[in-house]
N, C-alpha and C positions, 0 to 999 in steps of 0.2 A: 504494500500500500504506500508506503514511504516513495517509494521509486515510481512509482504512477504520479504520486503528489510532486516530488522535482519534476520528473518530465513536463508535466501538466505547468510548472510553474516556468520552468524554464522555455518551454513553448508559448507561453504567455507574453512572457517577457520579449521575447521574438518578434509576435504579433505588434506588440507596441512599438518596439523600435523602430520596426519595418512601416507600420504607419506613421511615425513620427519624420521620417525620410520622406515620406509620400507627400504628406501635409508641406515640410519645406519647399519640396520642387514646386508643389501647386500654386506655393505662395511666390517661391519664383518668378514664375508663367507671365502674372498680369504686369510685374517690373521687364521682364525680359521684351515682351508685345510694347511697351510702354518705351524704352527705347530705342526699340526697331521705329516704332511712330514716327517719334524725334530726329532718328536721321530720313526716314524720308519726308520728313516736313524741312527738314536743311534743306533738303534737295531744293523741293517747290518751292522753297519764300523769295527766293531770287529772280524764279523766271519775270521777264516785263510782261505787262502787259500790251497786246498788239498796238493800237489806238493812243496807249496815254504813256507817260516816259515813265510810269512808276511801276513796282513789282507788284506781284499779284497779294503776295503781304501786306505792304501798303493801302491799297485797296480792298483788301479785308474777304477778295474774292475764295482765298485758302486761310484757316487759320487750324491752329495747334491741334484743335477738337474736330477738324474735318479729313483727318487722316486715325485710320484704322487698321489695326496688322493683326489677323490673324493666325494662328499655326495651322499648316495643314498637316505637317508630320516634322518627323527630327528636323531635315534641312527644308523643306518648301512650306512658304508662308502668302495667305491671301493680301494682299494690301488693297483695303476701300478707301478712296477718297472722295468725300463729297466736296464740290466746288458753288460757289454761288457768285453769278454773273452779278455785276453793278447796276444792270437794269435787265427790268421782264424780260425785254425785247432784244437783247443784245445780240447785236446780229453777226458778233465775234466769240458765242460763245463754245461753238465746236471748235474752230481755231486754237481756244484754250483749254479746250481738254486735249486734243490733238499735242499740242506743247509739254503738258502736264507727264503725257502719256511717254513722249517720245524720251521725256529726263529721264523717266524714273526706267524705260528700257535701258539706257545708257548707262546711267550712274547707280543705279541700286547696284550694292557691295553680294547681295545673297540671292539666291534660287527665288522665286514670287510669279505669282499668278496678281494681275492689274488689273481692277475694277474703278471705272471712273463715272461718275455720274452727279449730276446737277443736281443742287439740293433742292429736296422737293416744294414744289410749290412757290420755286424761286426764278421759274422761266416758261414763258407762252408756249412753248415747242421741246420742252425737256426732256418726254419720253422718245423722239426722234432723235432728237439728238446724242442722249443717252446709246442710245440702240448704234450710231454711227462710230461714235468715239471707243465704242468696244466690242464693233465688229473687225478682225483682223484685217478682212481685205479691204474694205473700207479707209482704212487706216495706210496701208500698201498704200494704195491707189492716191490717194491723196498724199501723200511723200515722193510719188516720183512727178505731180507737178513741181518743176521748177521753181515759180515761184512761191507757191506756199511753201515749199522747203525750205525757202532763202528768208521768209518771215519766222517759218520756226525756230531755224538756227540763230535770228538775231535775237528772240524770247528766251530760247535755252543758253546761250551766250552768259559764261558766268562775267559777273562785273569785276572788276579790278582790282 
């Protein structure tokens, strides 16, 4: 009975440790997703915006809380970012997911799946455009015009 009672205890004791590892990591998780966020909001707060000389930062079109990173396993991670044009109607705002899109292709440091999308209820044509800025070929096709490429590249252009 004795030796039931140690095993039983010392399995116990097991159980706990091994959950108290588990709890750490979990607690981890939300710091770890938290500055993954943070370097991809570096990323964005510099892009210009098309139209005006200031960054999308400045303009308030990206902020801190409109980027999202989730895990999808050990190395590949979801990143949502919600975007919000300066007006309903802003008739540059694929332009700027298009830009948004093409940094974070370039400069994200780690593996990621890129979802980009107009925050809701913050643009006349959002779900169109939504559907544009994250369909791949879409995207393609619109990068081998010449000149919107040459506007993208003067957006993603880091400053000095």
């Amino acid at each position: 009975m004795e030796q039931v009672s140690g095993l039983l205890s010392w399995t116990l004791s097991r159980v706990l440790w091994l959950s108290s590892l588990f709890e750490q990591g979990a607690a981890r998780q939300p710091r770890i997703m938290e500055e993954k966020a943070l370097e991809v909001y570096d990323l964005i707060q510099t892009i210009r915006d098309p139209e005006k000389p200031n960054t999308l930062e400045e303009l308030e079109v990206v902020t801190e809380s409109s980027v999202e990173v989730q895990e999808i396993n050990e190395e590949d991670y979801l990143v949502i970012i919600r975007f919000t044009p300066t007006v309903p109607h802003c008739s540059l705002a694929t332009l700027i997911g298009l830009c948004l899109r093409v940094k974070l292709q370039r400069c994200l440091p780690f593996k990621h799946k890129l979802e980009i999308y107009i925050s809701e209820g913050t643009h006349s044509t959002e779900e169109d455009i939504n559907k544009q800025i994250n369909d791949k070929e879409r995207v393609a096709a619109a990068m081998e015009n010449s000149n919107l490429r040459e506007i993208v590249e003067q957006c993603v252009l880091e400053p000095d």
